[in-house]
C-alpha positions in Angstrom: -49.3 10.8 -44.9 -51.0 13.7 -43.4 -52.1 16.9 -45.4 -54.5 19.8 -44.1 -57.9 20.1 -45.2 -60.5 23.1 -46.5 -63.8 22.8 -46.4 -65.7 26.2 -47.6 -69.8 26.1 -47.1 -70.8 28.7 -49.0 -74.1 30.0 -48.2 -76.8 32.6 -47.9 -76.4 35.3 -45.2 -76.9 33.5 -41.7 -78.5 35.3 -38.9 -75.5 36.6 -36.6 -77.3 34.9 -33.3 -76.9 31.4 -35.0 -73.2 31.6 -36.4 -71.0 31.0 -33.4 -73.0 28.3 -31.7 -72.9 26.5 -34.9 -69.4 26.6 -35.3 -68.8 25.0 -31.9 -71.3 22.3 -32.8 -69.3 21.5 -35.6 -65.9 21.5 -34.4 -67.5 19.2 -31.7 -69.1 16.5 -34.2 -65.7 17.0 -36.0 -63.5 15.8 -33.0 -65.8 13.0 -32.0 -66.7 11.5 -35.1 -62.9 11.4 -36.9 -62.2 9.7 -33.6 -64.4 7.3 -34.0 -63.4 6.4 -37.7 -60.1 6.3 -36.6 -59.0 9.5 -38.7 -55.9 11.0 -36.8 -55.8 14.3 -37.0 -54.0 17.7 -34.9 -56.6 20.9 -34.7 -59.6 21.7 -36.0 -60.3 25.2 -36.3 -63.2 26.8 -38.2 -63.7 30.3 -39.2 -67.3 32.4 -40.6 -68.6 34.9 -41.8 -72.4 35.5 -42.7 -71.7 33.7 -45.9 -69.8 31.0 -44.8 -68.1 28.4 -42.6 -64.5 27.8 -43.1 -62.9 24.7 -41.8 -59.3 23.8 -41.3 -58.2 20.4 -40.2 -54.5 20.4 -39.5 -52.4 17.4 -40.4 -55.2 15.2 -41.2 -54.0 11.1 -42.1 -55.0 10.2 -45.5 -56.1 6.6 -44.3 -57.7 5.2 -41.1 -55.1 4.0 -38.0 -54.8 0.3 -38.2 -57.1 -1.4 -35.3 -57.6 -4.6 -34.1 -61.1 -5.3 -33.1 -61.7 -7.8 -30.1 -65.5 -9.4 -30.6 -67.1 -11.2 -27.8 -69.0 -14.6 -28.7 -71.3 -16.8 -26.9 -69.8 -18.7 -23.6 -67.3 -21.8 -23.3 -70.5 -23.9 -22.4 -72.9 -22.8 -25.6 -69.7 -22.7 -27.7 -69.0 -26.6 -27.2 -71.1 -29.2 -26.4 -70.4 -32.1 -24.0 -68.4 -34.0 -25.9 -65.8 -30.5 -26.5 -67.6 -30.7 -30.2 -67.9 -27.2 -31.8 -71.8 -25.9 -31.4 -74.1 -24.5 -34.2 -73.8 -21.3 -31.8 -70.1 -21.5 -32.3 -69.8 -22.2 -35.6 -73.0 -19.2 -36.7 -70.5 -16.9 -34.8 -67.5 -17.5 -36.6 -69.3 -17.4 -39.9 -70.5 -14.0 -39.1 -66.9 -12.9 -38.5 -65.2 -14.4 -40.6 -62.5 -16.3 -38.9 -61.9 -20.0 -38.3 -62.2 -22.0 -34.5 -58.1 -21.8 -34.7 -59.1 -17.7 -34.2 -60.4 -18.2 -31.1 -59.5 -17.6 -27.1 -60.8 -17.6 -23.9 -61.4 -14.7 -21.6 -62.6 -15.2 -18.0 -66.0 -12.9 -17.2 -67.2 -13.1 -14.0 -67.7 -17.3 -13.1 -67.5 -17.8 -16.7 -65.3 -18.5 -19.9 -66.4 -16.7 -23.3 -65.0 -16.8 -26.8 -63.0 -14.1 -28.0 -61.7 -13.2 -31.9 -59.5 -10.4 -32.8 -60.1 -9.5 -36.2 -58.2 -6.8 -38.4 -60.3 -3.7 -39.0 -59.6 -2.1 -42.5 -57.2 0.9 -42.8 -59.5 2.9 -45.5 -58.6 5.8 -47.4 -59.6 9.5 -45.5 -61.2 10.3 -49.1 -63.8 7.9 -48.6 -65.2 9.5 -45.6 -65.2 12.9 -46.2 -68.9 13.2 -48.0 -70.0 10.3 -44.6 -68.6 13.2 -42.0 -69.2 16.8 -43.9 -73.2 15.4 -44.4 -73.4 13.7 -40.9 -71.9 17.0 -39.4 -75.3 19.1 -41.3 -77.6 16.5 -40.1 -76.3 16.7 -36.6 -76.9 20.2 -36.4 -79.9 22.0 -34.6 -81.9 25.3 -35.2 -85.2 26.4 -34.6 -86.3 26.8 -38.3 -84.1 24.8 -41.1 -84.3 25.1 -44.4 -84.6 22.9 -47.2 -83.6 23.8 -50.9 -83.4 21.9 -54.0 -84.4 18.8 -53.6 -81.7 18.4 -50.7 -82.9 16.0 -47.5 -80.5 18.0 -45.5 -81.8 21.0 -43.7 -79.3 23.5 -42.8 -79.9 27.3 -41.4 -79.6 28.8 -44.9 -79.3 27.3 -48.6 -75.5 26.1 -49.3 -74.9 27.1 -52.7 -70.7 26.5 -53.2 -68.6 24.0 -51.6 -64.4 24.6 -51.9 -62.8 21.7 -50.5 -58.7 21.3 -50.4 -56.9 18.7 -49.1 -53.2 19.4 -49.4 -53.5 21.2 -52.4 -56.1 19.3 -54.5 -60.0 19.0 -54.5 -60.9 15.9 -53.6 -63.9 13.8 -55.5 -66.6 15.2 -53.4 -70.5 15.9 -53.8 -72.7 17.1 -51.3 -76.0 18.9 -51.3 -76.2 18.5 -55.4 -73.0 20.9 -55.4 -69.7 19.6 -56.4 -66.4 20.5 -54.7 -64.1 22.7 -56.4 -61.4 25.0 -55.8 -63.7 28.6 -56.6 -64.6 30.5 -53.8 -66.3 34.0 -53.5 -65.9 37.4 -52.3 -67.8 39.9 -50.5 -71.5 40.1 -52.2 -71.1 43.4 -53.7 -67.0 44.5 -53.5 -65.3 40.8 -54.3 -65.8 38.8 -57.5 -68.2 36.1 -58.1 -66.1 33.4 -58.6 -62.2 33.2 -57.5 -59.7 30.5 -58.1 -57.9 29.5 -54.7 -54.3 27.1 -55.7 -53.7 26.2 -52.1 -54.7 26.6 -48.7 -51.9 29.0 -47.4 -53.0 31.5 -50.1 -56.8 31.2 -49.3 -57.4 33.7 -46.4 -55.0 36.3 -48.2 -57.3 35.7 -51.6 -60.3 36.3 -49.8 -59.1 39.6 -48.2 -58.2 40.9 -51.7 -61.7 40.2 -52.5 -62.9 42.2 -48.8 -63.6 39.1 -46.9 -61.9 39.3 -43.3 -62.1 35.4 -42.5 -61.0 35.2 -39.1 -63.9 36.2 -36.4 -61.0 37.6 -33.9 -59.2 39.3 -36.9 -62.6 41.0 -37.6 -64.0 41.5 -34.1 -61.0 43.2 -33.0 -60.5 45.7 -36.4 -64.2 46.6 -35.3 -63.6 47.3 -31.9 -60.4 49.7 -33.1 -62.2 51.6 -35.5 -65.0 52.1 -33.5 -62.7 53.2 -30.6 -60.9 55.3 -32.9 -63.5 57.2 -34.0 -64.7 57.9 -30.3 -61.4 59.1 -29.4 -61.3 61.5 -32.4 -64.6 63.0 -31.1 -63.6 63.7 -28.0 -65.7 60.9 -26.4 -66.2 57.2 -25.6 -68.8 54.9 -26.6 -71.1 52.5 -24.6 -69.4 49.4 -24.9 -72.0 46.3 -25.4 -70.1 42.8 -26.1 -73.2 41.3 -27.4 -73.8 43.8 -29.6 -70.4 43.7 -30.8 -70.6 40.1 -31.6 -73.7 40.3 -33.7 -72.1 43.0 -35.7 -69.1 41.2 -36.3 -71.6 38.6 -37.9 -73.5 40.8 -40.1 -70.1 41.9 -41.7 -67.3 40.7 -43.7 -65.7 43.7 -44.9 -66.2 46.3 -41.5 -65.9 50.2 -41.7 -67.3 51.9 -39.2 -68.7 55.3 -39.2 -70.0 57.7 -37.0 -73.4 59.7 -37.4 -75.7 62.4 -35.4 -79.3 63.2 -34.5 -81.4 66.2 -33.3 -80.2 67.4 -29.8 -84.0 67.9 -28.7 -84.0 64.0 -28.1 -82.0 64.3 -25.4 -84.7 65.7 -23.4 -86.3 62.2 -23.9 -85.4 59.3 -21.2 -82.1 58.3 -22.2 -83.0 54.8 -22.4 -86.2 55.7 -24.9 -82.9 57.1 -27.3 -80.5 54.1 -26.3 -82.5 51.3 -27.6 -83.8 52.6 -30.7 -80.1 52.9 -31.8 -78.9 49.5 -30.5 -81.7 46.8 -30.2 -83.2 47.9 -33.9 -80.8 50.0 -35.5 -77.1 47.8 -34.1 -75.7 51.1 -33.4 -73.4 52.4 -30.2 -74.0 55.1 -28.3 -71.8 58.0 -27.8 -71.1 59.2 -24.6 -68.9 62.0 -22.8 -66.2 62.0 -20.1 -69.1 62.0 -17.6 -70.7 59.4 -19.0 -73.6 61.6 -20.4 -75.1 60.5 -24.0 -74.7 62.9 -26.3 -76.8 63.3 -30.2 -74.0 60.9 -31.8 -73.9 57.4 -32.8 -71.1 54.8 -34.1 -72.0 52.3 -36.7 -70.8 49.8 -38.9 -70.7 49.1 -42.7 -70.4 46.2 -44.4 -68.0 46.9 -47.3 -65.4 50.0 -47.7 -65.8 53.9 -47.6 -66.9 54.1 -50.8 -69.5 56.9 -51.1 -69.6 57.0 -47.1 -71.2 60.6 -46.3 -74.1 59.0 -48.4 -74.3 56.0 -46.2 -73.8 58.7 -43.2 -77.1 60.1 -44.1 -78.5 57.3 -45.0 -78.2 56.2 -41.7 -78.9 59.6 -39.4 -82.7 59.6 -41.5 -83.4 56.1 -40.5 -82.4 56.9 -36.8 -84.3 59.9 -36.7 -87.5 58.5 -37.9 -86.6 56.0 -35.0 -86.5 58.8 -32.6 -89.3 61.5 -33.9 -91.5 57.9 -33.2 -90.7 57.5 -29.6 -90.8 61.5 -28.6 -93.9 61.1 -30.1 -94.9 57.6 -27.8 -93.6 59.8 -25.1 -95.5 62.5 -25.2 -98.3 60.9 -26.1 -98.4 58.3 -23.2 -97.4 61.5 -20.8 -100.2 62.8 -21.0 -101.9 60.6 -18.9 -100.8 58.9 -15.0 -99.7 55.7 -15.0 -103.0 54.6 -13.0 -105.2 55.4 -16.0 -103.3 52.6 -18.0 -104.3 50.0 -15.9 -107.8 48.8 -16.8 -106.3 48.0 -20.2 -104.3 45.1 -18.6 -107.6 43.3 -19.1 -107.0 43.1 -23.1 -103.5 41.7 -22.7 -104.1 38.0 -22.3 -101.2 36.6 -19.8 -101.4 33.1 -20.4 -105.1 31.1 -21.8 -104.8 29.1 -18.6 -103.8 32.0 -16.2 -106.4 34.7 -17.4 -105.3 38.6 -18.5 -102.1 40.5 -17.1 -105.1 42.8 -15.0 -105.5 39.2 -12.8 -101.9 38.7 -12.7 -101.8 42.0 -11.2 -104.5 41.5 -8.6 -102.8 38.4 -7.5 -99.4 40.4 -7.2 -101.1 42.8 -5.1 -102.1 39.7 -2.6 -98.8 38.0 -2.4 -96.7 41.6 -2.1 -98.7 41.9 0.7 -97.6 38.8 2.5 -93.9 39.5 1.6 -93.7 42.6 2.5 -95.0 41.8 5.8 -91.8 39.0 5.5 -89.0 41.7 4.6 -90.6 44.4 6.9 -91.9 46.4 4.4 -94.4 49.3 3.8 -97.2 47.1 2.5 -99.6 49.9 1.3 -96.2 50.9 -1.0 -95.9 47.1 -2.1 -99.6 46.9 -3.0 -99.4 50.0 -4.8 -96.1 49.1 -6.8 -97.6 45.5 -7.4 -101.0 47.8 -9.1 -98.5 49.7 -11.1 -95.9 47.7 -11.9 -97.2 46.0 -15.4 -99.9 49.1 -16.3 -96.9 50.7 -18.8 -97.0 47.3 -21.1 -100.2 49.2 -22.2 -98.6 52.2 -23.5 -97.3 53.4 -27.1 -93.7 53.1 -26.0 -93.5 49.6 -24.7 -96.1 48.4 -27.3 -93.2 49.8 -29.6 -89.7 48.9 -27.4 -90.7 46.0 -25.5 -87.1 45.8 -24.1 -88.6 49.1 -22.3 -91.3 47.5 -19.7 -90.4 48.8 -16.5 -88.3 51.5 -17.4 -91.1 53.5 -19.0 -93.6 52.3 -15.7 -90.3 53.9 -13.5 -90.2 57.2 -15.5 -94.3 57.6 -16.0 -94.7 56.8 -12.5 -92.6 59.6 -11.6 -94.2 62.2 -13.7 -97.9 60.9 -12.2 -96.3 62.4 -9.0 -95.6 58.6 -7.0 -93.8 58.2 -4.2 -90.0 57.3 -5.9 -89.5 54.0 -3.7 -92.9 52.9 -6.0 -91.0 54.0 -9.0 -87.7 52.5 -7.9 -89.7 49.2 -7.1 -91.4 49.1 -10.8 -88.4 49.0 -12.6 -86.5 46.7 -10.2 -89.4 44.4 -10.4 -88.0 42.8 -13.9 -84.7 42.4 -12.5 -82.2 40.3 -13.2 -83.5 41.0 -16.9 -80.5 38.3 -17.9 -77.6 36.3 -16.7 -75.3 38.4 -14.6 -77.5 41.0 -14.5 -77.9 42.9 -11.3 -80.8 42.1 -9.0 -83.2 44.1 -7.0 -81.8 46.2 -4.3 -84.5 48.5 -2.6 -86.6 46.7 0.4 -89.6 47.3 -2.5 -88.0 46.2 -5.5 -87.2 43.4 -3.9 -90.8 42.6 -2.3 -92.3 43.2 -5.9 -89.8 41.2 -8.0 -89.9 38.3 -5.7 -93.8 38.5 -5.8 -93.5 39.0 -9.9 -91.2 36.1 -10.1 -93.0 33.3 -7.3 -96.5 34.0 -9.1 -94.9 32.8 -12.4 -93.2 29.7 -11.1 -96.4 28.8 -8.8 -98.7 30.2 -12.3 -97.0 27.3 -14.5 -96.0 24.6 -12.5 -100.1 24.9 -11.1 -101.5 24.4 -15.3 -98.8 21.3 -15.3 -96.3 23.5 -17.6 -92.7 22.9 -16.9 -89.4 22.7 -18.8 -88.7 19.7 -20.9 -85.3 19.1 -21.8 -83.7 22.4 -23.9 -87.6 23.5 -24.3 -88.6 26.6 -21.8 -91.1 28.9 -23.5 -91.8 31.0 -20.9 -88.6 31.2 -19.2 -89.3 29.6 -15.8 -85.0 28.5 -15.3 -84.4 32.1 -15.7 -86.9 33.0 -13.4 -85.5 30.7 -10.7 -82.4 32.0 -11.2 -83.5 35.5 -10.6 -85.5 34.4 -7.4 -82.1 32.6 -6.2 -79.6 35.4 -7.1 -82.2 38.1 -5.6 -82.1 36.1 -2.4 -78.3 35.4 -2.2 -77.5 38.9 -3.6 -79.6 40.2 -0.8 -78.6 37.8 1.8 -82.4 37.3 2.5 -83.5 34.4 5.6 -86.7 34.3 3.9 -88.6 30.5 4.3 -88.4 29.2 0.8 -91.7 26.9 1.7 -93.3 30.1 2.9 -92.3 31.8 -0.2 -93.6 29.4 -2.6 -97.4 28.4 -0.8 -98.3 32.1 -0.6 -98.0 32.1 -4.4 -99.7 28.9 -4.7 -102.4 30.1 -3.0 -103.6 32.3 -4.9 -104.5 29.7 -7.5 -106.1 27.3 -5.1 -109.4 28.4 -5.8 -109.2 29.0 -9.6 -107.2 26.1 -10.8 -107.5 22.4 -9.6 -104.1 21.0 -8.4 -102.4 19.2 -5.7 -100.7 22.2 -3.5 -98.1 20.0 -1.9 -97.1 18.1 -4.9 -96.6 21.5 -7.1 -94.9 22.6 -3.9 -92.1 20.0 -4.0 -92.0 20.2 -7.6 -91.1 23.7 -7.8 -88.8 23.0 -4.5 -87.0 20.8 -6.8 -86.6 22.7 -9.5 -85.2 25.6 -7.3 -82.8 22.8 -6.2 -81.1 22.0 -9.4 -80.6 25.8 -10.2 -79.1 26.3 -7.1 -77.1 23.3 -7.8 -76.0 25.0 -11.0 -75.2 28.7 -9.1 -72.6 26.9 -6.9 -71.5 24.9 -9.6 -70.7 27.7 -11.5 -68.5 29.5 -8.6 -66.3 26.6 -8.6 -68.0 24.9 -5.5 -66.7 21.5 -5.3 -69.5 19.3 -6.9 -69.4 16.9 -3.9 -69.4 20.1 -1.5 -72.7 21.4 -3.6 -74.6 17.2 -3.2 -73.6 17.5 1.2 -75.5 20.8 1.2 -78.4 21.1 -1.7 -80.7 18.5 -0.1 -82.3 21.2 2.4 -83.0 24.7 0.6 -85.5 25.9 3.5 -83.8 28.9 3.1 -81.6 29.5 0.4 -79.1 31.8 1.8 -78.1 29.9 4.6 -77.8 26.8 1.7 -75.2 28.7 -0.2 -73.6 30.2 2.8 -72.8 26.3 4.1 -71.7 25.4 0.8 -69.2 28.8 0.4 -67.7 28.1 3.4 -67.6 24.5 3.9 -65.3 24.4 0.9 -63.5 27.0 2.4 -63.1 24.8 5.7 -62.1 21.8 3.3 -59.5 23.6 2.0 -57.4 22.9 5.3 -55.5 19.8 5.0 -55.6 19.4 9.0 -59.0 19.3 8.6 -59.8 15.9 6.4 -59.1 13.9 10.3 -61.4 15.6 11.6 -63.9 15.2 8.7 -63.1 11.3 8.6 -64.6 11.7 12.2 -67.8 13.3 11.3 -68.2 10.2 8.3 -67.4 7.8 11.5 -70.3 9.1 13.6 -72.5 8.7 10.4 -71.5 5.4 9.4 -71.9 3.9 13.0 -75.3 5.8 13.7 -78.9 3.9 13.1 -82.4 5.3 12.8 -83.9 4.2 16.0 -87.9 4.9 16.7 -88.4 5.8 20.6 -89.7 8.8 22.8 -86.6 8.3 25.1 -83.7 10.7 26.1 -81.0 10.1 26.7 -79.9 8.9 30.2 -76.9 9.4 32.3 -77.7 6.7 34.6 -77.0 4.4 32.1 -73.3 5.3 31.1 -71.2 2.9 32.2 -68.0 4.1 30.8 -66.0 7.0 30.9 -65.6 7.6 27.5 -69.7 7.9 27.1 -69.4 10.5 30.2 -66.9 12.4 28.6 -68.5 12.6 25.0 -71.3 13.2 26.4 -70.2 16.0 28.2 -68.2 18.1 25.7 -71.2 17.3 23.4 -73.5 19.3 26.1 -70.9 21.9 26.3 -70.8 22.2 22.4 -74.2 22.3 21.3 -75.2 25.8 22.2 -72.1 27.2 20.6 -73.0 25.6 17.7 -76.5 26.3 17.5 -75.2 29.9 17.8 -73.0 30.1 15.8 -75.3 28.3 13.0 -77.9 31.1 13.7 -75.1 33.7 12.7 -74.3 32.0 9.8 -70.6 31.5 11.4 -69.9 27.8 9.4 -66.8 27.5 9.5 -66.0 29.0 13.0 -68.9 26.1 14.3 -67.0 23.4 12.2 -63.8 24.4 14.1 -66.1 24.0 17.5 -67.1 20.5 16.4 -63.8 19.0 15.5 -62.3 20.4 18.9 -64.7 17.1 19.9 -63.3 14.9 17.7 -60.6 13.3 20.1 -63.4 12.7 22.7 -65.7 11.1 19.5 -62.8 9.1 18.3 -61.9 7.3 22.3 -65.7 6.9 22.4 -65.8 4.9 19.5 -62.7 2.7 20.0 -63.7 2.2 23.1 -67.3 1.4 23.5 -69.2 -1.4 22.2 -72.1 0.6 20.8 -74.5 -2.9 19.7 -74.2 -4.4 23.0 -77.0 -7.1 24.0 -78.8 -5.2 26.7 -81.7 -3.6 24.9 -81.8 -0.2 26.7 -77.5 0.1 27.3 -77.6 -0.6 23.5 -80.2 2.3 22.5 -79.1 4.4 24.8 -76.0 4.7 23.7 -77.0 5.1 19.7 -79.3 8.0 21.2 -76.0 9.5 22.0 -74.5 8.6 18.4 -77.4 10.1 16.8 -77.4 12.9 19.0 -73.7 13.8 17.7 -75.0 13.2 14.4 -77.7 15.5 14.9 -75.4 18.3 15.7 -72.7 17.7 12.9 -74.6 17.1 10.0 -77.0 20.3 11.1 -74.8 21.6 8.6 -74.0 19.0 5.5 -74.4 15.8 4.9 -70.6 14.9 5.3 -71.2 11.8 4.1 -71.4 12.9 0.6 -68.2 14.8 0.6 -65.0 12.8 -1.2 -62.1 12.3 0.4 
C-alpha cells in the first residue's frame, strides 16, 4: 500500500548560502538510494526554511518490490570435477547462498559456462528503513564546517533539535540523532508556539502558517518579491533588482514583511557604489532607484515576523545604515585626500601569496607583461604600464580595507580625482572583470591589456609554486580566472597566441622560482582546455562537436569560432555525405616520414589528376577563408570536392606494391587530409 511521508528536521537557523544546495543533495540521495532498496515511490519534494527541512515523499510503498536476485558462481570446469562430481568450490558456493545443486543453471560467458542461482530477495517493511535512509542522507551531506552536538556521530550544518515524521497519518517508530519522532512541530521563533500538534499531513503547511511559517521557498520568494515591489511602486520608484540577494533573504525569513527606510541625502554625493554596497552586501537591503535609474536616499528591507511595532524596526534599521554610511563618507574623504600614486608603496605590507612575495611585486611584474600585451593588442604601452602601477594601489585604502567587494571601483574613482588620464581609470576597474559568472568582461583596448595581464600572472604565479585545483578544492580561484581569460578573449573576438600569452607570464618567474617552463606551459594549456571545453558545453555545442575542435587552442577565438559554426554546418542533413567523406580520407590516410612532394609524373590515373587538381584549385580558398574565420563557407568549398575524393577512392589502389607510386599517392591522401581537418578533427564527430 502506498501512503505519503513527512519528515520535519527541526534545527537551528542555517546560513541562507547553505539551504538550497542542501536540499538538492537530499532529494538526490533520496531518489538514488530508495531505488536501490527497492522502495517505490512517485515525487520527492522538500521544502525549508532557516529552521528546517521539510520532506514529502508522495505515494511511498510500505514494503520493498519483490526481486529476484541472479548470483554468479565459479565456472562449469571448477564447479565439477572430471568425473561430473560436485566440487568443494561448488558446494562452498551453494552454502553461502543458500540453495541446493537442483538451484542451479548455466549461462554461457565468453568461451565459457558458469553457474547461475536465482534466489528470492526479501520484500521488507518501508518502516524498517526509514532511520537506514534519513541517517545515511545526513552523513552523505557535505559543508565546509559541520557540527557535532550531543553526543551525535553525525555532523550536520546546525544542531537538529525536533524530528516530525508522518507517514500516512501516523508517526512511525523512529529515532535519530537521540531525538524521537513525533507529530509536534514548531512555529516561527518568536510569533508561533513552541510546540504544535500536526494530525495529518494535508493540515501541516496550513498549521504552520497559522503559527507564521511560510513553508514553501516559491510561496515565500514570490510574497517577497511583491511586497518589495509594492512598496517601490507606492514611492514612486523602482528598486535595484538583485536575484541573489533575493534568495538569501528568502532564507533568513520565515514570516517576510518588508519595509521601506531612508538615509541622509548628503550621501549621495558619495560614489554610488560606496552607498550601494553598504546596504546590500552587509546590511541585505535593496536599493531605491528613480525612473532614470538614479539612486535615491531610500532603502527596501525585509523582516522576519509581522508589522508589529514596525516604525520602531524602521528606525532601527535607518541608524544601523547610517552608521554604515557616515563610515564610508568618512573612508572617502579620508583616502581623497591623497592621489592614488601615494598609496602604492604600501602594496609592500600586503603579502600576495608566501611563495609569490607582496602585492608591490605582483605589481611590478604586471607592469612587465602589460607591456608585452599591449604591444600584442596595439596598445598605448606607457598607459598599460601606468594602469598596471595603479591598478591594485586602492587595496591600501580605508574604503576597500572596509568594502573589499570595492577594489577597483574605488582605484577607478581615486584615480580620477588624482587627475589620470580616464582610459587609466577605465582600465583599473575593468582589470577585475568578469568579477563572476556571467559577468561582463573588459571592453576598452586597456582594460583589456590589464585584466589579461592581472589574470595570466595568476595562472602562470600558481601553476609555477606547483598549486593547482584538486577535485571541488580551488582556494585561490584559478577556474574562475580561466574562465575570465576565455570569455575576455571570445567576448572580444581577440587572435591573440595563447602560447604567447601564457610564456610572457611565465617569464617573469623564471628567475625567481625554479620550475620547468614548458611543462607548466602545457599544464596551464590544459587547464585552459577543459574550461573551454566547459564554455561550449554550456552553449549547447554538441559534445562530440566541442572533442573535433578542443585539441588545438593556439588561439582561442578561432577554437570557439570552428566549434560555433561547425555545428551550425552539421545541422544540414545534406551535409553528413559529405562528412562521411572527410572520415573516408582520414581513415584511409597513414603517417608517412619523407621530404618528398608530391609528383605529377607519377599519376597514373585520371582520378589522381583530377583530385589532385580541384584540390590545387581549393586550397587557397580555403586557406582564405580560414584566415577570415569564414568556417562554414570553407566547409561548403571542401565538400564541392567530395565527388572528385569519392571516384579517387573507389578507383585507385592507394597500397600498391611500387614503393614510390604507393607513397606518392598517400602524399596526396594526406595532403587532403591536411586541408580538411585544418579545421576539426572530423573523425571525432558522431554520425
Amino acid at each position: 500500500m502506498d501512503k505519503d511521508l513527512l519528515l520535519e528536521l527541526g534545527t537551528e537557523e542555517i546560513p541562507a548560502r547553505f539551504i538550497s544546495s542542501t536540499k538538492k543533495s537530499m532529494k538526490s540521495f533520496l531518489e538514488k538510494r530508495l531505488k536501490e532498496l527497492r522502495i517505490s515511490f512517485d515525487t520527492i519534494n522538500i521544502k525549508s526554511t532557516p529552521r528546517r527541512f521539510s520532506i514529502f515523499i508522495n505515494k511511498l510503498s510500505d514494503k520493498q518490490t519483490e526481486s529476484v536476485e541472479e548470483i554468479k558462481g565459479p565456472s562449469r570446469k571448477i564447479a565439477f570435477d572430471e568425473n561430473n562430481n560436485p566440487s568443494k568450490a561448488l558446494a562452498g558456493f551453494l552454502k553461502s547462498k543458500n540453495v541446493s545443486i537442483d538451484d542451479i543453471r548455466f549461462v554461457k560467458n565468453g568461451n565459457e559456462e558458469y553457474v547461475y542461482v536465482e534466489k528470492k530477495l526479501e520484500s521488507l517493511d518501508t518502516k524498517s528503513y526509514l532511520k537506514e535512509i534519513f541517517e545515511q542522507m545526513i552523513d552523505n551531506l557535505s559543508f565546509p564546517k559541520p557540527m557535532r552536538w550531543g553526543g551525535n556521530k553525525i555532523k550536520f550544518i546546525r544542531p537538529i533539535r525536533w524530528i516530525l515524521c508522518l507517514y500516512g497519518n501516523e508517526v512511525p517508530a523512529l529515532e535519530m540523532f537521540n531525538l524521537k519522532a513525533s507529530n509536534l512541530t514548531r512555529g516561527h521563533r518568536f510569533l508561533g508556539k513552541s510546540y504544535i500538534e500536526v494530525p495529518s499531513i494535508d493540515e501541516y503547511e496550513k498549521i504552520l502558517e497559522e503559527n507564521y511559517v511560510i513553508l514553501d521557498d516559491e510561496k515565500r520568494r514570490e510574497l517577497i518579491r511583491s511586497q518589495i515591489t509594492k512598496i517601490a511602486k507606492d514611492l514612486n520608484s523602482t528598486y535595484m533588482e538583485d536575484e541573489d540577494l533575493l534568495e538569501e533573504i528568502n532564507y533568513i525569513v520565515e514570516y517576510p514583511t518588508a519595509l521601506y527606510g531612508q538615509f541622509k541625502e548628503e550621501y549621495l554625493k558619495l560614489p554610488k557604489e560606496t552607498v550601494i554596497t553598504p546596504m546590500k552586501e552587509h546590511q541585505r537591503y535593496f536599493p531605491v532607484i528613480d525612473k532614470d535609474g538614479n539612486l535615491v536616499n531610500k532603502f527596501i528591507t525585509v523582516r522576519n515576523g509581522n508589522d508589529y511595532m514596525i516604525e520602531n524596526v524602521r528606525k532601527g534599521n535607518e541608524k544601523v545604515l547610517d552608521a554604515r554610511l557616515s563610515d564610508a563618507k568618512f573612508f572617502y574623504e579620508q583616502d581623497t585626500s591623497k592621489k592614488l600614486e601615494e598609496y602604492v608603496g604600501r602594496l609592500n605590507t600586503i603579502v600576495y601569496h608566501e611563495k609569490l612575495g607582496t602585492m608591490h611585486d605582483k605589481m611590478q611584474r604586471l607592469q612587465s607583461i602589460s607591456k608585452s600585451f599591449a604591444k600584442l593588442l596595439n596598445a598605448d604601452e606607457s598607459d598599460a604600464q601606468r594602469a598596471a602601477y595603479l591598478c591594485k594601489a586602492d587595496l591600501t585604502t580605508s574604503m576597500v580595507f572596509e568594502f573589499t567587494e570595492l577594489q577597483g571601483i574605488m582605484g577607478y574613482y581615486y584615480a580620477n580625482i588624482s587627475g589620470e588620464k580616464e582610459e587609466i581609470s577605465d582600465a583599473i576597474v575593468e582589470h577585475y572583470l568578469p568579477r563572476f559568472s556571467g559577468d561582463e568582461v573588459a571592453k576598452s583596448k586597456l582594460g583589456i591589456v590589464l585584466s589579461l595581464t592581472d589574470k595570466f600572472d595568476t595562472m602562470a604565479g600558481f601553476f609555477a609554486v606547483g598549486i593547482k585545483p584538486t577535485g571541488s578544492q580551488d582556494p585561490y580561484a584559478l577556474r574562475r580566472t580561466a574562465l575570465g581569460i576565455l570569455n575576455t578573449l571570445i567576448e572580444n573576438k581577440l587572435l591573440l597566441s595563447t602560447e604567447e600569452l601564457i610564456k610572457v607570464a611565465l617569464n617573469e618567474y623564471k628567475d625567481k622560482i625554479e620550475f620547468n617552463l614548458e611543462e607548466v606551459y602545457l599544464e596551464i594549456l590544459d587547464f585552459m582546455k577543459l574550461r573551454l571545453k566547459n564554455i561550449l558545453l554550456d552553449k549547447k555545442i554538441r559534445y562530440d562537436v566541442v572533442d573535433a575542435v578542443i585539441d588545438d587552442i593556439s588561439t582561442v577565438y578561432r577554437t570557439f569560432e570552428k566549434a560555433v559554426q561547425l555545428e551550425k554546418w552539421l545541422s544540414k542533413a545534406d551535409n553528413i555525405p559529405n562528412l562521411n567523406t572527410f572520415i573516408r580520407v582520414y581513415n584511409i590516410s597513414k603517417e608517412i616520414t619523407t621530404d618528398e612532394k608530391i609528383d605529377t609524373q607519377l599519376f597514373e590515373q585520371n582520378e589522381e589528376k583530377q583530385v589532385y587538381s580541384k584540390y590545387l584549385r581549393i586550397l587557397p580558398v580555403v586557406e582564405k577563408l580560414n584566415i577570415e574565420l569564414k568556417y562554414v563557407e570553407s566547409l561548403d568549398e571542401l565538400s564541392s570536392m567530395t565527388e572528385e575524393i569519392n571516384e579517387f577512392f573507389d578507383n585507385v589502389m592507394i597500397m600498391v606494391e611500387d614503393d614510390k607510386i604507393r607513397n606518392n599517392r598517400l602524399l596526396l591522401v594526406n595532403a587532403l587530409k591536411s586541408m580538411i581537418f585544418e579545421i576539426a578533427d572530423f573523425s571525432k564527430i558522431v554520425i
